[in-house]
C-alpha positions in Angstrom: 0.0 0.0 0.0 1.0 3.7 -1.3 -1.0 5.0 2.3 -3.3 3.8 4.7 -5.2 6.1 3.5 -5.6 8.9 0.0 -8.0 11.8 0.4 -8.3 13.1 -3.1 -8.4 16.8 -2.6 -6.2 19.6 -0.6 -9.7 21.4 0.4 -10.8 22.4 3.4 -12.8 18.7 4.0 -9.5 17.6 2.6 -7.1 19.2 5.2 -9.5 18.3 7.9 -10.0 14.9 7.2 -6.1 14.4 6.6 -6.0 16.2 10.4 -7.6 13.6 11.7 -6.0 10.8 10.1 -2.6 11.9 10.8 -3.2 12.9 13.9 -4.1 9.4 14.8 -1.2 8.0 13.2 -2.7 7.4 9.9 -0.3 7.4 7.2 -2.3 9.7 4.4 -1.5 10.5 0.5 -2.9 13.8 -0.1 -3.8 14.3 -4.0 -4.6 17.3 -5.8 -5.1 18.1 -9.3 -3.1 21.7 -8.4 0.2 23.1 -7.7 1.1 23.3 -3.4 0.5 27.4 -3.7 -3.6 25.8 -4.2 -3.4 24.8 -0.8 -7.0 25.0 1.2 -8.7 25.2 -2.3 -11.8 27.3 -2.4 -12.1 28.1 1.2 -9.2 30.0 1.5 -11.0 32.7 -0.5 -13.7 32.9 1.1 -14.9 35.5 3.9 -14.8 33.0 6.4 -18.2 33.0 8.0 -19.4 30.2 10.4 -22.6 29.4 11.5 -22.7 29.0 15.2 -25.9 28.8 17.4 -26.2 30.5 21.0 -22.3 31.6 21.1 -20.8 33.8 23.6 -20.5 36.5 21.2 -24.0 35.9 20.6 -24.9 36.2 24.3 -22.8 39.4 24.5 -24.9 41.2 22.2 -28.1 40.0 23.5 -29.3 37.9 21.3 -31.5 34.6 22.5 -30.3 31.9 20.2 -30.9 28.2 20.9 -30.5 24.7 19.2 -34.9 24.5 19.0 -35.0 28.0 17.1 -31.7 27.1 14.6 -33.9 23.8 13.8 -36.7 25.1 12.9 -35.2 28.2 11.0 -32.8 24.8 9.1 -35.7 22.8 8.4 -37.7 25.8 7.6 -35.0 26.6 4.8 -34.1 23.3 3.7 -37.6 22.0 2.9 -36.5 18.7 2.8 -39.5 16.4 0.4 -37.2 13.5 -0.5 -37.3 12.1 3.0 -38.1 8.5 1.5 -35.2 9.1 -1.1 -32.1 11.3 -1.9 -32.6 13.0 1.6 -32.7 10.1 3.5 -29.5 10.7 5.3 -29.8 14.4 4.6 -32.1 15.1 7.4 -29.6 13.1 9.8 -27.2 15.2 9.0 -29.1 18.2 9.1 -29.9 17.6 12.6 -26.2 16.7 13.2 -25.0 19.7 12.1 -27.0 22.3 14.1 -26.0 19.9 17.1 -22.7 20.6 16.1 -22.7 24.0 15.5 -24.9 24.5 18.8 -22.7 22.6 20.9 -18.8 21.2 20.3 -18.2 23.4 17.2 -16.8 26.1 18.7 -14.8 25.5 20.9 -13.1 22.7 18.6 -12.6 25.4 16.0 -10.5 27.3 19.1 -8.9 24.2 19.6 -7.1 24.8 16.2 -6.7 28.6 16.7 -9.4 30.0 15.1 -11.2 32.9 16.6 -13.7 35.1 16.2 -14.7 38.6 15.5 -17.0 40.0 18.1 -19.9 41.0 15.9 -22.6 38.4 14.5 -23.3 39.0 10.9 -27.0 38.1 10.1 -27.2 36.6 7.1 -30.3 35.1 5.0 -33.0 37.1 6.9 -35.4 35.4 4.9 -38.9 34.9 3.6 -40.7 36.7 6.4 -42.4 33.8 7.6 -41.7 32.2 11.0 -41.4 28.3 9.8 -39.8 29.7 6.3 -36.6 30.0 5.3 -33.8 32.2 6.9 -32.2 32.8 10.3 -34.6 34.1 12.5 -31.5 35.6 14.4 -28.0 36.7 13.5 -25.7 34.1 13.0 -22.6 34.3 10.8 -19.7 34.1 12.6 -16.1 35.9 10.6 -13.4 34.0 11.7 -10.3 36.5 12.4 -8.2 35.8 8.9 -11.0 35.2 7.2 -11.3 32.1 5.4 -7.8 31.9 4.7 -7.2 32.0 8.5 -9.8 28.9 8.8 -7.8 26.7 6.3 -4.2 27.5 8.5 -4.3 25.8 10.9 -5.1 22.6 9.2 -2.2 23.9 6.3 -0.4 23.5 9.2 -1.2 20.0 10.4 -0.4 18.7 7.0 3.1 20.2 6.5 3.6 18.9 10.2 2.1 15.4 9.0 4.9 15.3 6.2 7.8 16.2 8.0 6.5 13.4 10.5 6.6 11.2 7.4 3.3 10.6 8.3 1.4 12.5 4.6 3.2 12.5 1.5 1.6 15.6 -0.8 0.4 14.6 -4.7 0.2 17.8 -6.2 -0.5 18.2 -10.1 -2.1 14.5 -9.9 -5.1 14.4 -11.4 -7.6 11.8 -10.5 -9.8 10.0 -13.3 -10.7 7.0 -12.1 -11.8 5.6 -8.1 -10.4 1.7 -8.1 -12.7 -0.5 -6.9 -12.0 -4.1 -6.6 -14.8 -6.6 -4.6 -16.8 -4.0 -4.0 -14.1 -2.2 -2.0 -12.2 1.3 -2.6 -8.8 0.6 -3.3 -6.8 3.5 -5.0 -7.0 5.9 -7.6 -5.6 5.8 -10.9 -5.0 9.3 -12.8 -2.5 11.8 -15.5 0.2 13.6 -13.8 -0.1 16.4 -14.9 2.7 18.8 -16.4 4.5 21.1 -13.3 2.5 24.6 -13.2 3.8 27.6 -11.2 0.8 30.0 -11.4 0.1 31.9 -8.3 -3.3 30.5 -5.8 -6.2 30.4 -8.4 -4.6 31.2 -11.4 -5.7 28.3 -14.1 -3.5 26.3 -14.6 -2.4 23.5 -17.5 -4.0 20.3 -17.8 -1.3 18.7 -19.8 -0.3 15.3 -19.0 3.1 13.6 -18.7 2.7 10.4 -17.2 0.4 8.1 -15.4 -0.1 6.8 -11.9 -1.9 4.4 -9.3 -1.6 5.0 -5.7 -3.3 2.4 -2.9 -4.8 2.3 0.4 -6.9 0.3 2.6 -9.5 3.4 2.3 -10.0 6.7 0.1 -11.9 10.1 0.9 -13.3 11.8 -1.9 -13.5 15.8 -1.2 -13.1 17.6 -4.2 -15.9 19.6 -4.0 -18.6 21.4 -6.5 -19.4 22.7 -10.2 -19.4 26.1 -9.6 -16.9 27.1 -12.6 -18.1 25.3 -15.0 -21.4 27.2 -16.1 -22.0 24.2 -18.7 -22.3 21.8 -16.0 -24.5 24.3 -13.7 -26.8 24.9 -16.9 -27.2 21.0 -17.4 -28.4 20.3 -14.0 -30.5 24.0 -13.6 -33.5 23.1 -12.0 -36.9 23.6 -13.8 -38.0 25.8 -10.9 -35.8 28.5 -10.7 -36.9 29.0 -14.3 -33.9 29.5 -17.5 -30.2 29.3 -16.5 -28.7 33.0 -17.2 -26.8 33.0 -20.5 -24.0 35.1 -19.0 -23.2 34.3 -15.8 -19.8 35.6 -13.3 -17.9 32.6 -11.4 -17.2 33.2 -8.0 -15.0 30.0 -7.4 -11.7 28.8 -9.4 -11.5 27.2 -12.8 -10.5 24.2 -10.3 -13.9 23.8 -8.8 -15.1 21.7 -12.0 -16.7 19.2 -11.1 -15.1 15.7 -12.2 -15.2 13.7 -9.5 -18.7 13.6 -9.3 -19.3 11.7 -12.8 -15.8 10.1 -11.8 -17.6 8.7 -8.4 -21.0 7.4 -9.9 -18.6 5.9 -12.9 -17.4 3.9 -10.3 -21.0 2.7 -8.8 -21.4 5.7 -6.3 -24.9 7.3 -5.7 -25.0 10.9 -6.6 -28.4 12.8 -5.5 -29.9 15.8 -5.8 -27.7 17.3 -8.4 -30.9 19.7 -9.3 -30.1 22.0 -5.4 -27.7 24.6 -5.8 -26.5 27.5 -4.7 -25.5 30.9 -6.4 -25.7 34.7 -5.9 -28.2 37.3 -7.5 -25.7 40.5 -6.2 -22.3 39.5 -8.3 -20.3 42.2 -10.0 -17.3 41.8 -12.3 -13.7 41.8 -10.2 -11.7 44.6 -11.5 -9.0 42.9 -10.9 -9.4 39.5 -11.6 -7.6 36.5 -10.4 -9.8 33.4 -12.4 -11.8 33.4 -15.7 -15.1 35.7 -15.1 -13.7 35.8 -11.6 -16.9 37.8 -9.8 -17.4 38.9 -6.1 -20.7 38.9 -4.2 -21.5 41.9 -2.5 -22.8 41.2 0.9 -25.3 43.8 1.1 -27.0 45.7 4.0 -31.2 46.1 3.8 -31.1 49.2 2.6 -29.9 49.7 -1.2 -33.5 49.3 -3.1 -33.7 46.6 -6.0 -34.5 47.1 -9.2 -35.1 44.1 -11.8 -33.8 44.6 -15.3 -37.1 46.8 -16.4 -36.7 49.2 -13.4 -39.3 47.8 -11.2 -38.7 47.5 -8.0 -38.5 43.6 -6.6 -41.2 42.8 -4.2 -40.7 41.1 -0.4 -39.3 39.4 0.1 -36.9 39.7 -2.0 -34.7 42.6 -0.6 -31.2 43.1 -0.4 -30.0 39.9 2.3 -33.3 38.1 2.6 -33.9 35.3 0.4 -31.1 34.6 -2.1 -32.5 31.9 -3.8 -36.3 33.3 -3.6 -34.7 36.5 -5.4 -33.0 34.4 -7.8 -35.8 32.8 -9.1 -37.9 35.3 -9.1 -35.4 37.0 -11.6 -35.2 33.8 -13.7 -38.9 33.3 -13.7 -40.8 36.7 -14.2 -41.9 36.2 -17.9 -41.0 40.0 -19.3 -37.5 39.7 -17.5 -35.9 36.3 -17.5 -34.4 37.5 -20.9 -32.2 39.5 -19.0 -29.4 38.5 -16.9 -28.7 41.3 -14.7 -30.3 43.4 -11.9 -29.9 46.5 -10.5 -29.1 48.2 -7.1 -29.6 52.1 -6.6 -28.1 53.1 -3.2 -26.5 56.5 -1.9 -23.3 56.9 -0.9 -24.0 57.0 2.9 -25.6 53.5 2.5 -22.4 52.6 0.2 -19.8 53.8 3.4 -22.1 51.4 5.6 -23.6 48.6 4.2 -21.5 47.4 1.6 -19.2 44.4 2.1 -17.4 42.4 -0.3 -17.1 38.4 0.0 -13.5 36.9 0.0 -10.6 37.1 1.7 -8.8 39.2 -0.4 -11.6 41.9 -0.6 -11.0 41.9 3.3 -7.6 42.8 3.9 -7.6 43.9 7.8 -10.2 41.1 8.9 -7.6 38.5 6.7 -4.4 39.8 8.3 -5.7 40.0 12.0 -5.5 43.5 12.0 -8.0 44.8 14.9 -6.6 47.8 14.9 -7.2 48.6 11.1 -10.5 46.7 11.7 -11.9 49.3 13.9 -10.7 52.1 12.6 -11.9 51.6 8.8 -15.1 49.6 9.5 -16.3 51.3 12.8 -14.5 55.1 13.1 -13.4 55.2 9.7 -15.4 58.0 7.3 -15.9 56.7 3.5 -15.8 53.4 2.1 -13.5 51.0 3.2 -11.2 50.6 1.0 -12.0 47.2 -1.1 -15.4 48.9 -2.0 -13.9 52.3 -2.9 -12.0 50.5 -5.6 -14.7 49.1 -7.2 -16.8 52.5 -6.8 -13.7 53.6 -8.3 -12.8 51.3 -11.0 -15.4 48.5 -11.3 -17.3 47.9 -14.9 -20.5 47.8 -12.9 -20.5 51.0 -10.6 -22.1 54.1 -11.8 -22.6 57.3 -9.2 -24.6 61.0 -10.3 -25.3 64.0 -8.5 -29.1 63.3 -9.7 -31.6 60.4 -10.3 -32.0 61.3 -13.9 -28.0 61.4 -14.8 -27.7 58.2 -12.8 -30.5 56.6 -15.1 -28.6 58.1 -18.2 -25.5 56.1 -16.6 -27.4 52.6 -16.1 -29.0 52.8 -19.9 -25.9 53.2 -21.3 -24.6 49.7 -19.6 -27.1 48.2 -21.8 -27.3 46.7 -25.1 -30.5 49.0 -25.3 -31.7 51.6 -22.3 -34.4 49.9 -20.4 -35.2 52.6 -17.7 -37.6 54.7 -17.4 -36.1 57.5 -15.4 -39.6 58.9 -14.4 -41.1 55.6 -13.2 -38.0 55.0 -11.6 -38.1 58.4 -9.6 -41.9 57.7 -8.9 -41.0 54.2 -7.0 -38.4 56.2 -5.0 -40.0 58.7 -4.2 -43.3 56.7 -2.7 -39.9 54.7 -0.5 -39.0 58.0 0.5 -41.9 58.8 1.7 -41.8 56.5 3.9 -39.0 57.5 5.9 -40.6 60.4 7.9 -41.9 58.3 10.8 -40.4 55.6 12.9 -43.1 53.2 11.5 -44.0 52.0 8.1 -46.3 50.1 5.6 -43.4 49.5 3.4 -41.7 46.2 4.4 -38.7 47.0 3.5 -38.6 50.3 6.0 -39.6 48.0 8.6 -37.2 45.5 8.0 -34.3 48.6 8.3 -35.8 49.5 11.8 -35.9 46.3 13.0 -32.2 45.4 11.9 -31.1 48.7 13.3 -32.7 47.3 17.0 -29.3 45.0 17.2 -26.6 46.6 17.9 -24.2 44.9 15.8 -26.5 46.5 12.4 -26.8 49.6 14.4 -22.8 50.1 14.8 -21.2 48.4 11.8 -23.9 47.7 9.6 -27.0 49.2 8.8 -27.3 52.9 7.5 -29.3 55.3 9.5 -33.2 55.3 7.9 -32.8 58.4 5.0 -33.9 59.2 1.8 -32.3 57.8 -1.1 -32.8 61.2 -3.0 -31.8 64.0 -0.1 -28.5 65.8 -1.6 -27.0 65.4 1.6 -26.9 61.5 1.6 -25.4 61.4 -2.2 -24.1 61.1 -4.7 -26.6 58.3 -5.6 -24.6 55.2 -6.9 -26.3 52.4 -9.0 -24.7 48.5 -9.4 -25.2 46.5 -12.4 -25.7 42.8 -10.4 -25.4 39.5 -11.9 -25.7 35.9 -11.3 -22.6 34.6 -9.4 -22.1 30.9 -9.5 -21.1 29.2 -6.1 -22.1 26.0 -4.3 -23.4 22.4 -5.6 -25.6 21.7 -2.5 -26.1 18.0 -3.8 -24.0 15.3 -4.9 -22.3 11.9 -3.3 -24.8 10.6 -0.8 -23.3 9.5 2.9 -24.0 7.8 5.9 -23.2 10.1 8.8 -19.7 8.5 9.0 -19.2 10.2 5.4 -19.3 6.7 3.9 -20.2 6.9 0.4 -23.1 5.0 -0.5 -24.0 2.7 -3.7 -26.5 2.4 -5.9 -28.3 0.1 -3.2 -28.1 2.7 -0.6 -25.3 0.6 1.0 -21.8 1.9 1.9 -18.9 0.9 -0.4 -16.5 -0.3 1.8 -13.5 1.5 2.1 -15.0 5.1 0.5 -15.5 8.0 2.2 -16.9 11.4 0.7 -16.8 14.6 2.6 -17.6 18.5 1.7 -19.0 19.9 -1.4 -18.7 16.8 -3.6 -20.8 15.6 -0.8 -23.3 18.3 -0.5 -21.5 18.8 2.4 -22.8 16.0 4.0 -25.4 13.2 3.1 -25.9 14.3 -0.5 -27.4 17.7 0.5 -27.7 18.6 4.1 -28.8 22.0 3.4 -31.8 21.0 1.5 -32.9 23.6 -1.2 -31.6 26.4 1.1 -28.7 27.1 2.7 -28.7 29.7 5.9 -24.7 31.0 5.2 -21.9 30.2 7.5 -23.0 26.5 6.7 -20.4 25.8 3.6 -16.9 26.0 5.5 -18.6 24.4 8.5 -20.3 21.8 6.1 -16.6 21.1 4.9 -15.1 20.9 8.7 -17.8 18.6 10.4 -18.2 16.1 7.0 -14.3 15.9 6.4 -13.8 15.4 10.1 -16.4 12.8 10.3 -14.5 11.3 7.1 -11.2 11.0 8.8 -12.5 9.2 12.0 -14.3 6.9 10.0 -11.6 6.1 7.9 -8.9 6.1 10.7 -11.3 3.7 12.9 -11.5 1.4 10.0 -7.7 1.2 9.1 -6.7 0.8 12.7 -6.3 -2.6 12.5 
């Protein structure tokens, strides 16, 4: 044997699962199809939120979180209706998970040295109904370093592991085949591909130069989702979020493509509920890009109002933070304007200064180097954008600013193949909003929902602009955002038992495989259901590859 075990994939699950392993004495072969500057995969671009229930940072801010309201607000998202089926295992997991994150989570994450920013981040407020979907409560926990300081500790463990001699690193290896002999998981066969030097996320080359075949007694697939191939995300589009767009932004790596799920159910695994994903109605074009079509999600505030394609505004509850996938199909299945593929946001530069904040660790420069200091004096004392967003205000394809409604509406026409707006019906919408403002009560929900985020402190400080109208001088210039689709997360994929074994055609574990993460739907073959509450991807990733590695350690302990 090559290993006692191979986990194919230097992800997050990866790392953790390799943790695990090695740190019970597990003699691992880490395979990735990239170069060792990939290290931590997706993750380590991400912002790094994790959803914990009743926290102490929670508690410090006052707000009454509890394992019974995180269930309901997860089932209430998830909807699971295949509970005979492809979410058999699912629900376990789902109920797992908010264990997890409402008990041992924590404190295991400080048990690798990840901490926390003292703000909660509420994320998903959802379809205003009390069993629907969203957090009922602020949740989203930014780890300090952002996602890149989630993956470094477990960057960490692995260099340890190999200069233990206990994990020997396969980059540029690409997988194409699972071995499976008896009915048990064996190896991998796979093209080594040519050495690449590209800088983290670059694309690199896929041409080969030899062949290989490692073994083990067991193997851990965690090489997670589609999200950069938008052919693949168009095949498996679901009916009921209406077309696929024809242009979409990627908001993962060109390495997030995909193979190992066809590769897996090649090799007699059980993939379900490929139709569940997960992408972003708020992306914008990176100025600076590091991937193809590389896009970044804004992570708005309530405030900015939202405008579909034709200038209307979009109806509650899809506002800006609510219901991502509710707003997404409402965009891809509104007759007159699933043509289009873009929506709009018209804001004011005090609600820009605010509200605004970009996903990614590199759009987050002070939260991803630790920086507390910088931290409070740009997101809390500072005056202006921070930074990040004033470069895109500055220099991004999809940011527009006027002195007046009517010159901004000139602005956003000319972004289009043909103008679209109508500035005076535009101006009327706004203007009834505006109204609005006057009292500290409202008919419009949006209004109310700005007021009631504004009651927690953590909106009220860092997050949510004080209640204004869009069109008073004094709150401008007014700034519009041309938003697209932004393609993310595969929430379905290889089913599992909650020991992350992967599961056959006949719904029993082939021995010796193990799938953890995305390629897992993070978990069971789609723990999240149809919708996902954020803070659940990374921590999907930790508590699947983590289950993977004990699984696989117990079994090769003999």
């Amino acid at each position: 044997m090559d290993a006692d075990v191979i986990v194919v994939g230097a992800g997050l699950a990866g790392l953790v699962a390799a943790h695990e392993l090695t740190s019970r004495g597990r003699r691992v072969a880490l395979v990735d199809q990239e170069n060792a500057a990939n290290l931590g995969g997706q993750a380590f671009w991400s912002f790094g939120g994790l959803f914990l229930v009743d926290s102490p940072e929670q508690r410090r801010l006052g707000i009454k979180d509890s394992f019974d309201l995180a269930w309901n607000d997860w089932q209430g998202s998830a909807g699971f209706d295949r509970t005979d089926d492809e979410d058999s295992w699912a629900v376990r997991w789902a109920r797992a998970y908010v264990e997890f994150a409402a008990g041992e989570k924590r404190s295991w994450l400080e048990g690798q040295g990840i901490k926390f920013l003292p703000t909660v981040g509420w994320a998903e407020r959802g379809d205003l109904r009390a069993h629907g979907h969203g957090n009922s409560v602020p949740r989203f926990h930014i780890a300090w370093g952002t996602g890149t300081g989630v993956v470094e500790p477990f960057v960490h463990h692995a260099k340890q592991a190999a200069r233990d001699g206990l994990l020997t690193f396969h980059h540029r290896h690409q997988v194409d085949a699972l071995v499976i002999e008896d009915g048990r998981a064996t190896g991998v066969r796979g093209t080594v591909l040519a050495p690449d030097d590209s800088a983290r996320g670059v694309k690199s080359g896929r041409d080969g130069i030899g062949d290989f075949h490692l073994t083990a007694q067991a193997v851990v697939v965690t090489t997670g989702g589609i999200g950069a191939d938008h052919d693949i995300v168009r095949r498996h589009w679901p009916e009921r979020l209406g077309t696929p767009p024809a242009e979409m932004v990627t908001g993962v790596p060109a390495y997030v493509d995909g193979r190992m799920l066809d590769i897996s159910a090649e090799a007699g695994v059980r993939l379900v509920n490929r139709d569940r994903m997960w992408h972003y109605t708020e992306g914008i074009r990176n100025w600076d890009p590091i991937w193809p079509g590389h896009g970044i999600r804004i992570l708005p505030g309530p405030s900015s109002l939202w405008f579909d394609a034709l200038g209307r505004r979009l109806p509650e509850p899809y506002l800006p933070g609510y219901d991502t996938l509710g707003t997404l199909r409402h965009l891809r299945t509104t007759e007159d304007i699933a043509g289009y593929d873009h929506s709009w946001f018209i804001l004011t530069q005090k609600i820009i200064e605010k509200e605004f904040a970009l996903s990614g660790s590199e759009q987050n420069p002070d939260i991803t180097a630790k920086d507390r200091v910088g931290f409070l004096k740009e997101r809390v004392l500072g005056k202006g954008a921070p930074g990040p967003v004033d470069a895109f205000l500055r220099k991004g394809a999809d940011f527009v600013t006027a002195p007046d409604l009517d010159g901004l509406v000139e602005k956003m026409n000319a972004m289009t193949d043909k103008p679209l707006l109508d500035a005076a019906e535009v101006r009327r919408q706004i203007e009834a909003r505006d109204l609005q403002i006057a009292n500290p009560y409202s008919k419009d929900a949006q209004v109310q929902g700005i007021r009631n985020a504004r009651r927690y402190i953590g909106d009220k400080l860092g997050r949510v602009a004080a209640p204004h109208r869009i069109l008073d001088p004094a709150a401008g210039p007014l700034v519009a955002v041309k938003l697209h689709i932004l393609t993310r997360k595969t929430l379905g994929g290889i089913q599992t038992d909650l020991d992350s074994r992967a599961l056959g055609l006949d719904g029993q574990p082939v021995e010796g495989l193990y799938a953890a993460g995305e390629v897992a739907g993070f978990g069971g073959g789609g723990v999240h259901g149809y919708n996902a509450l954020e803070g659940t991807f990374l921590g999907g990733c930790i508590f699947s590859g983590r289950a993977a590695g004990r699984a696989a350690a117990r079994q090769t302990g003999g």
